[in-house]
C-alpha positions in Angstrom: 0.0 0.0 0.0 1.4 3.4 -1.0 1.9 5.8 2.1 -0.7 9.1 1.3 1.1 12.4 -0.5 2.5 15.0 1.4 0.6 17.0 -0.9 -2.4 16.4 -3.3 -4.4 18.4 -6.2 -7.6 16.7 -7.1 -9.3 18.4 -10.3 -8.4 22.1 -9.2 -9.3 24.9 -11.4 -8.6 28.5 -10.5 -9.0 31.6 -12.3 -8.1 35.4 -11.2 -11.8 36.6 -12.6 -10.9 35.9 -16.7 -9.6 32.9 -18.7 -8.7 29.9 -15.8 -5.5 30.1 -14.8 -5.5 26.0 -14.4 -7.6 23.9 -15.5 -8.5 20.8 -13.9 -4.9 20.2 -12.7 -4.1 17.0 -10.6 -1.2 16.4 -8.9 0.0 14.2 -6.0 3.5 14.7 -4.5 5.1 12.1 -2.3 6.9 12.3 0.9 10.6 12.8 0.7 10.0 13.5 -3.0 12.0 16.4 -5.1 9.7 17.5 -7.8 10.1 20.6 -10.3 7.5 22.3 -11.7 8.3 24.4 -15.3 6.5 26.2 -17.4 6.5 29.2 -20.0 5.9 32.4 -18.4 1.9 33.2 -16.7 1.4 29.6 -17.1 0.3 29.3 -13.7 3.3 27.9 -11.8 3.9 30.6 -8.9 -0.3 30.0 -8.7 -0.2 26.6 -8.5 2.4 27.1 -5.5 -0.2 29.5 -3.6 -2.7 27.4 -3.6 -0.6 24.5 -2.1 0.2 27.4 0.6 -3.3 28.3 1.2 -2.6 32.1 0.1 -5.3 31.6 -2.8 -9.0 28.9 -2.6 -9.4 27.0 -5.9 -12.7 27.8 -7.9 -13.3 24.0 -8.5 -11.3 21.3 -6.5 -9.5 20.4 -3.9 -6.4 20.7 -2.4 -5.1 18.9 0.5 -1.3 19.0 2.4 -0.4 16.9 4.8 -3.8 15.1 4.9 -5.5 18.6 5.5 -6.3 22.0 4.2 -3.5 24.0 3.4 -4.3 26.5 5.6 -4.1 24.2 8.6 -0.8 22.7 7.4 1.0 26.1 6.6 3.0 25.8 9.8 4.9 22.6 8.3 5.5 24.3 5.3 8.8 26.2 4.4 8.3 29.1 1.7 11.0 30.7 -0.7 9.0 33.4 -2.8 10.4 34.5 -6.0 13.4 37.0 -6.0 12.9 40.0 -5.4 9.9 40.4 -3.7 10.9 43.4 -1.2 13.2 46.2 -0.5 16.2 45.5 0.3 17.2 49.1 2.0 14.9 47.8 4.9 17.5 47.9 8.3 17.6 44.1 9.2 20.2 41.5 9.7 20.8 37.9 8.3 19.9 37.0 11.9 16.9 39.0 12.8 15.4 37.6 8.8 16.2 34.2 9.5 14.7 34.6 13.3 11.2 35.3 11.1 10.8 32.0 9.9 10.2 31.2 14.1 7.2 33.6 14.0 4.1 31.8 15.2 6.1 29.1 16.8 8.0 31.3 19.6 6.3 31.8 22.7 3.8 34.7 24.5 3.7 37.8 23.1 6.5 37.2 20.2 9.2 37.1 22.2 12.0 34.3 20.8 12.9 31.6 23.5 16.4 30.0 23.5 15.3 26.8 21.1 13.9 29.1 18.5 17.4 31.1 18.7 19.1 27.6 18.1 16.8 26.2 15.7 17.7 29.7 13.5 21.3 29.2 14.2 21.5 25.7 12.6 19.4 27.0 9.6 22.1 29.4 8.9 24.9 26.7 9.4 23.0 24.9 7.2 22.9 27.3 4.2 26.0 28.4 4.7 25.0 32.0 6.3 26.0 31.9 9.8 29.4 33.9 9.4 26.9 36.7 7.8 24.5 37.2 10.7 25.4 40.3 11.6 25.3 41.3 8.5 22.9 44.1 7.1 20.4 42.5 4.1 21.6 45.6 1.9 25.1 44.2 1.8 25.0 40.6 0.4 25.1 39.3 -3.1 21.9 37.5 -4.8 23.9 34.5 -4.1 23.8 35.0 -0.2 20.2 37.0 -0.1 18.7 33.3 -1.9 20.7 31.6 1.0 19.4 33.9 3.6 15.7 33.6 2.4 16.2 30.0 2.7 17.3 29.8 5.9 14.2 31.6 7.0 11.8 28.7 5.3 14.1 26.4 6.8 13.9 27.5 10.7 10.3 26.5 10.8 11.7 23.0 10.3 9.1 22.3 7.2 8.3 18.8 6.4 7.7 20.6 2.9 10.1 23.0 1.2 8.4 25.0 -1.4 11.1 27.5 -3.6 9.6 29.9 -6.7 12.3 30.5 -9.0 14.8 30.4 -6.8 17.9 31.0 -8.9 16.4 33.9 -10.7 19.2 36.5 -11.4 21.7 34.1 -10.3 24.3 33.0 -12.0 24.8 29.6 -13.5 28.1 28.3 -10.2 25.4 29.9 -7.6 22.7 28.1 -8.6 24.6 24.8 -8.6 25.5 25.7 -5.4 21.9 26.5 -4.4 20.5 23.2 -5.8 23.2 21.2 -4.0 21.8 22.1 -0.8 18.5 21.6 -2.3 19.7 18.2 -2.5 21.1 17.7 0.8 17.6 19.2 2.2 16.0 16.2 0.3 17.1 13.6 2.2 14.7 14.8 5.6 12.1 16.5 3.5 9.7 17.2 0.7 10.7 19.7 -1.7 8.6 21.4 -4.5 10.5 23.9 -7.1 9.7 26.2 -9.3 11.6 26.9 -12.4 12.0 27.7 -15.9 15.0 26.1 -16.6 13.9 22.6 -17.2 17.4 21.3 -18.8 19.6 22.3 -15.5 16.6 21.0 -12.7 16.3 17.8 -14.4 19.6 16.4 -12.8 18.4 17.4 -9.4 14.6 16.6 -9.7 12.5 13.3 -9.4 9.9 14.4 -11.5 9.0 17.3 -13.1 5.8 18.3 -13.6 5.2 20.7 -16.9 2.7 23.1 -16.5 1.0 25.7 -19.1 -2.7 26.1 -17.7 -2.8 22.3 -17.5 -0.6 19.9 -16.1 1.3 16.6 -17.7 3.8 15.2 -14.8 6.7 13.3 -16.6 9.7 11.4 -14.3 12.9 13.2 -15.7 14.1 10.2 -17.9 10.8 10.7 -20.2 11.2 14.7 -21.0 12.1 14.9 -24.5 11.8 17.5 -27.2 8.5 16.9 -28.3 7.3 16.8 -24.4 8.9 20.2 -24.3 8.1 21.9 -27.4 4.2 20.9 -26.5 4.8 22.8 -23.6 6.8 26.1 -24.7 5.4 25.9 -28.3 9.1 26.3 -29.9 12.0 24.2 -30.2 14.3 24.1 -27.8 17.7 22.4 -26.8 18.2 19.6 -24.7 20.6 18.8 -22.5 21.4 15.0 -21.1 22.4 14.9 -17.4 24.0 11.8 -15.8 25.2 10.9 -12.9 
């Protein structure tokens, strides 16, 4: 008997008020799985992700994480958001961002106990950050600022990690980096990436599931150039990865 998904689509639709964003997209992620979603440009990727955060209610379907609704299970659920999604001139350190990811987990009145203070420290050891913490978010690279944001998801320890184009702007040794520790991360959780760079994620991912309005998941061995041309409507290159 297969163990339930970490994560499951049943039928969903959703539409902002025009043409449907999706359209009857099913999807059922595993535990411990690494799966990439890709897609051309406002074809409902960075959606599909909100709606497995609870941020957004499907207009037909349902959507259930960890066995429940996703806004019961957000706790459990690490979240990268695209890059960039703020100001970066705001006065804050790696340490006091990272510290946010223990919001809603600390004790009375927001104040951080000595646990959440460790659970935030061994984030940023685990990113690679923790030399930075004093550091002021204005000063780091794109390379570190991806690192940082991830240490954040990461100090709720998520049984889920859900990234949105996370090596946007990055350049091609950073985000091998980046989905190295992606990598690592996989062994003790779930992880769910966005991207639109199907060639490189393929030699990291599981499965990747191709989405333009609808969905077709494929396991990485079966994307091919007519699986991807369908998608993009164009030709493109592929690249073979093997390990």
């Amino acid at each position: 008997m297969n163990p339930s998904p970490v994560v499951s689509l049943q039928d969903v639709s959703f539409s902002y008020g025009g043409p449907c964003v999706l359209d009857n997209v099913s999807l059922e992620v595993g535990e411990h799985e690494f799966i990439g979603i890709v897609g051309p440009n406002a074809g409902g990727k960075s959606t599909l992700l909100k709606l497995m955060l609870g941020l957004l209610e499907p207009l037909r379907g349902k959507v259930r994480v960890l066995g429940e609704s996703p806004e019961r299970s957000r706790t459990q659920i690490g979240y990268v958001p695209q890059y960039p999604q703020f100001s970066r001139d705001f006065p804050i350190t790696v340490e006091q961002t990272v510290m946010m990811g223990r919001l809603g987990m600390s004790g009375l009145f927001g104040n951080y106990r000595r646990r959440d203070r460790e659970v935030a420290r061994q984030a940023m050891v685990e990113t690679e950050v923790a030399d930075l913490a004093a550091r002021q978010l204005c000063t780091l690279s794109g390379g570190q600022l991806q690192r940082v944001l991830m240490a954040r998801a990461l100090a709720c320890e998520p049984r889920i990690l859900m990234l949105d184009e996370p090596t946007a702007n990055i350049d091609m040794r950073i985000e091998t980096e980046i989905f190295d520790l992606l990598k690592r991360f996989n062994r003790h959780m779930t992880i769910i990436v966005v991207s639109h760079d199907v060639g490189f994620i393929s030699g990291y991912v599981s499965r990747v599931a191709c989405l333009n309005r609808t969905l077709i998941c494929h396991h990485t061995a079966a994307i091919d150039g007519d699986a991807i041309r369908a998608l993009y409507d164009a030709d493109v290159r592929m690249v073979e990865h093997r390990h």
